[in-house]
C-alpha positions in Angstrom: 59.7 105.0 -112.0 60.7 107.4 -109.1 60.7 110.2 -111.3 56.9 110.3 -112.1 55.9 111.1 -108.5 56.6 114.4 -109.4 53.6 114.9 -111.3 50.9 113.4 -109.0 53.1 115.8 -106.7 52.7 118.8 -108.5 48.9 118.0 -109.5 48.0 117.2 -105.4 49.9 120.6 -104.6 47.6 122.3 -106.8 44.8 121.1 -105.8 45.6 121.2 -101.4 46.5 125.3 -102.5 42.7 125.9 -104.1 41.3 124.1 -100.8 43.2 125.8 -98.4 41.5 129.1 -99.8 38.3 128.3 -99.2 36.3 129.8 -97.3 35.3 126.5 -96.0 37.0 124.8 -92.9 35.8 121.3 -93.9 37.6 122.0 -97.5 40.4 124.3 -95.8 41.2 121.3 -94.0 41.1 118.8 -96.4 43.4 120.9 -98.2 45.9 121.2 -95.2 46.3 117.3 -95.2 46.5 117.1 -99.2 49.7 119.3 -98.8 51.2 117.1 -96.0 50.7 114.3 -98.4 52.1 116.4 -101.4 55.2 117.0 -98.8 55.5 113.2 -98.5 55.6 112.4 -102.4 57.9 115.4 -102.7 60.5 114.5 -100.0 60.7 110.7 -101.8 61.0 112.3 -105.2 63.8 114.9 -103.7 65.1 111.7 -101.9 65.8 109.8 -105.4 66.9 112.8 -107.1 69.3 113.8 -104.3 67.5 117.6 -104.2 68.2 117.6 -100.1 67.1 121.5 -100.7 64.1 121.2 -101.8 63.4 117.8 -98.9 64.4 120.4 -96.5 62.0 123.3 -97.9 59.4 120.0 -97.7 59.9 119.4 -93.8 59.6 123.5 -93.3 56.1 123.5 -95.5 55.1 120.4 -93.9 55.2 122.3 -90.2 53.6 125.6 -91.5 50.4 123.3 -93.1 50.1 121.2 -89.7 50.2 124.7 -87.9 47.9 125.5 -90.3 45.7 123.0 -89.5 45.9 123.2 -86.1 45.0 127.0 -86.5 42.1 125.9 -88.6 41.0 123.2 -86.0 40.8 126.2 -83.1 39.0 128.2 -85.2 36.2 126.3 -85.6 35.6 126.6 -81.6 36.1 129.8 -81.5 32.9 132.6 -82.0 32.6 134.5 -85.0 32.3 138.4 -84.0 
């Protein structure tokens, strides 16, 4: 049963990448948090499946989309030149 989470993986991946590049901060970060929760059902599918490479490339994506977001947060208070 395990093994399906892949594909709800895979499908929320797609979807966080086509939000993060919007041009939209609302939807970019929407998209940030879809990835952290694509990093969660990837790391228990890598967990089952013993793949400790990709859990660790999951923990490394998982700090660049909540510096992502953080980035995005700033932005917002931050004027447009």
């Amino acid at each position: 049963m395990v093994d399906l989470i892949q594909w709800p993986a895979m499908v929320i991946t797609v979807i966080a990448a086509w939000m993060v590049g919007s041009q939209r901060k609302f939807k970019r970060n929407w998209g940030f948090w879809l990835f952290l929760f694509s990093n969660v059902l990837w790391i228990v599918w890598g967990w089952h499946d013993g793949a400790y490479a990709l859990i660790v490339l999951q923990l490394c994506l998982a700090f660049l989309n909540i510096r992502g977001a953080l980035k995005n947060r700033t932005s917002e208070s931050k004027p447009s030149s």
